[in-house]
N, C-alpha and C positions, 0 to 999 in steps of 0.2 A: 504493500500500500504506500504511495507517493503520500511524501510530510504538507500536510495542508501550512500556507505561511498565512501571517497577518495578511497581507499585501494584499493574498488571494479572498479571503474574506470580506475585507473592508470591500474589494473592486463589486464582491457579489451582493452585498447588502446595499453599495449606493447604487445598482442596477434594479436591487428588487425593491428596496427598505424593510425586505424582514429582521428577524432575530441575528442576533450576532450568532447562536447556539444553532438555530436552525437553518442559517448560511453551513457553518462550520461541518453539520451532519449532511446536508445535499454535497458539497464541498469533498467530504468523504467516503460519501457512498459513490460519487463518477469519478472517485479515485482523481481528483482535481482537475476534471474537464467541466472547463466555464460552462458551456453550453449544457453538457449534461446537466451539470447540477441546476441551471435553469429550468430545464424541462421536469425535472423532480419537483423541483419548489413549485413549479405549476401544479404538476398532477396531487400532490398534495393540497395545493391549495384549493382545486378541484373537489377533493374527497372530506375537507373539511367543511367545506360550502354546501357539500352534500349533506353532512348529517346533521347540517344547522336548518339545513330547509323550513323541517315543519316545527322550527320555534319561531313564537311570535312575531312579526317584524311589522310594529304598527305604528310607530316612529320615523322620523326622516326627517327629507328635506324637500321644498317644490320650488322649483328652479325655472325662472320664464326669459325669456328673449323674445326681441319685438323688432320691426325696423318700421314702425309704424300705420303697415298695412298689415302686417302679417304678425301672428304669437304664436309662440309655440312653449308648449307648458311642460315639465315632467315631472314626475314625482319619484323619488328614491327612498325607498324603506331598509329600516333598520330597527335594531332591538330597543334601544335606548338613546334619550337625548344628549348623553355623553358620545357617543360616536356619531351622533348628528353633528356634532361641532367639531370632531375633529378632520383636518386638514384633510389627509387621502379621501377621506367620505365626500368630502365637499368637492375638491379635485375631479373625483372620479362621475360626481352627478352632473359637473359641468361640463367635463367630456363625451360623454353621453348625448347631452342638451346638444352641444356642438355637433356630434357626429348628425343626430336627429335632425336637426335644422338646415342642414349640407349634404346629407345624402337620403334623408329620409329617416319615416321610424324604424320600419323596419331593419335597415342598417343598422341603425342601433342595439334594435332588438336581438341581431345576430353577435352584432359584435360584445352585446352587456356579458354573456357569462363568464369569456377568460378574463375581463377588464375585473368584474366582480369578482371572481374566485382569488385574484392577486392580493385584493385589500381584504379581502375574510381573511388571508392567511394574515394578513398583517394587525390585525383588529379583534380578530374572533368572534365576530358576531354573525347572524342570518342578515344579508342583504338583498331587499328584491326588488326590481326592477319593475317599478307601476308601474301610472298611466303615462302614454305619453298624447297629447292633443294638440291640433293645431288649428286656429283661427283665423278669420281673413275677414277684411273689409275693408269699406270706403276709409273710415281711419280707426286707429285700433293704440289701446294706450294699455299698457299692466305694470301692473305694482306689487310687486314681493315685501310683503310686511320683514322688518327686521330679525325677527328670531327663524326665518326662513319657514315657518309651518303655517303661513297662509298665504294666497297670490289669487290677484284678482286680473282678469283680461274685460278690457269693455270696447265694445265698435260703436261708433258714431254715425250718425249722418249728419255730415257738414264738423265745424268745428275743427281742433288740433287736436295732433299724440298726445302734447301738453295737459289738456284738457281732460281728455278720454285717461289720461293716467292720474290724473287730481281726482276724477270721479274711480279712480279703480283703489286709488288709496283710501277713500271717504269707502268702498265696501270690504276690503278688508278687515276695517276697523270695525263699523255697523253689520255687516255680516246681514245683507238683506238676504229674505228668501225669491223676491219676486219681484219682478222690474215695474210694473205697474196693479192697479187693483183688478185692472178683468184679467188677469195672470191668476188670480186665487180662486184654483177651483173646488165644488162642491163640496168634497170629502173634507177636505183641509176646512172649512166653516164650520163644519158639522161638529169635527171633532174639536173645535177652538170655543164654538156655542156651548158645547157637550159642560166642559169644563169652566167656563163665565158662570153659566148658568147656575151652578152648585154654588158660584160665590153669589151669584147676587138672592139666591133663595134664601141666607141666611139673615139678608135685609128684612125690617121690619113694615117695609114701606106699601104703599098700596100698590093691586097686581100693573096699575097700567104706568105707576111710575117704575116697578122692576123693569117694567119693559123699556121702558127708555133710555134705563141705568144697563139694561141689557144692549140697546144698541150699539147706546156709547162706549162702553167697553170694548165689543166688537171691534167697534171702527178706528177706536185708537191701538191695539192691538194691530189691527192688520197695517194700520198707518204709519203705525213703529219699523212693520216688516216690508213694504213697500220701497224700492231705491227708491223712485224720483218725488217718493212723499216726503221723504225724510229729509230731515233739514240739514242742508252741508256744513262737515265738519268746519271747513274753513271760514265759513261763513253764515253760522247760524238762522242769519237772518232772511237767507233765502232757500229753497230746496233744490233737490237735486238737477229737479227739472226746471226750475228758474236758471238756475247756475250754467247749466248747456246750451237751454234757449238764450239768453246774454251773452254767450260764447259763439251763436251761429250756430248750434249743434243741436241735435236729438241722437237719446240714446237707443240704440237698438237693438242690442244687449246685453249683457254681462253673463260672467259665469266666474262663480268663488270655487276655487280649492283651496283644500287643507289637510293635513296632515297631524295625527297630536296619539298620544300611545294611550 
């Protein structure tokens, strides 16, 4: 058996960034062929990835790029939100994002397992590879909230990126369900009534003033949940849909992701 040196080591850890211990035993199992001992560290990394599969991985990170017609959103899972922060995790989703946006998802999709299996060896955790989505429109703005587990893409008509990304920040924050009020249908009232109803029964008030204590509830409720009812963060004073018409813009529509364990 050929003497593995430092030299050989270090060369293989800053090609891979595994273990200094787990360079050393690839290192000496290919009897000091660089290339070997790479292909081991794969197929290991491989066989580790495998048997994290079906643990949990409902953590991550959602990672967007825009050129202001076009978003493309993904989302990358993992165990915990300590390896959401670390560096190869983030690395490797914007890799991903990158390959997705230049050659398609699908590429992605082909190219995600040995890309993922490299950093499970380096990490140990289950990493899986979500959704990946793309949007398009006349203009298109997104915003990835700072802890990276929410990202909102919104399309306009008329108005700027600018714009369309000031209303995608004001929904990550508000986290609406539904862009306007004829967007709320049936079942979603029923079971929103369902639940009002049990509070305002316990009112001592007369039946046709419950009722009115009952619409208004309703209506502020779904008002709350409505984007362009809601009053922009940046500027309270007007709503969502004030804020785009003043801009030249109507929104046409949004979609929230998120991510959280």
């Amino acid at each position: 058996m050929s003497t593995i040196t430092t030299e050989q080591v270090k060369e293989l850890r800053d090609a891979t960034g595994v273990s200094v211990m787990q360079c050393r035993k690839a290192l000496e199992e290919a009897e000091g062929d660089m290339e070997k001992a790479m292909i081991i560290l794969r197929k290991k990394g491989s066989e580790i990835a495998g048997k994290k599969a079906d643990r949990n991985a409902s953590d991550g990170l959602v990672v967007t790029k825009s050129d202001g017609k076009r978003a493309l959103t993904l989302i990358l899972n993992c165990e915990t939100d300590f390896v959401a922060k670390n560096d190869d995790f983030i690395k490797l989703a914007h890799t991903l994002l990158d390959t997705a946006w230049e050659q398609g998802a699908d590429a992605a999709r082909t190219q995600a397992p040995a890309l993922i299996n490299d950093v499970v060896l380096k990490i140990g955790e289950n990493i899986q590879l979500g959704a990946i989505e793309e949007v398009t429109g006349d203009v298109v703005g997104v915003y990835t909230h700072h802890t990276g587990k929410t990202a909102a893409v919104v399309t306009l008509t008329g108005g700027t990126p600018d714009v369309a990304k000031d209303i995608a920040m004001h929904a990550t924050a508000m986290k609406p369900r539904y862009i306007r009020a004829s967007d709320i249908n049936e079942a979603d009232k029923a079971q929103v009534m369902e639940v009002l109803k049990a509070e305002v029964a316990e009112s001592d008030k007369p039946e046709d003033i419950k009722q009115k204590m009952l619409e208004g509830k309703i209506g502020t409720y779904f008002k709350e949940q409505t984007l362009l009812d809601q009053p922009f963060f940046k500027a309270p004073e007007k709503t969502i849909a004030q804020y785009a018409k003043d801009n030249g813009a109507e929104v046409a529509n949004f979609v929230l992701y998120t991510v959280s364990a």
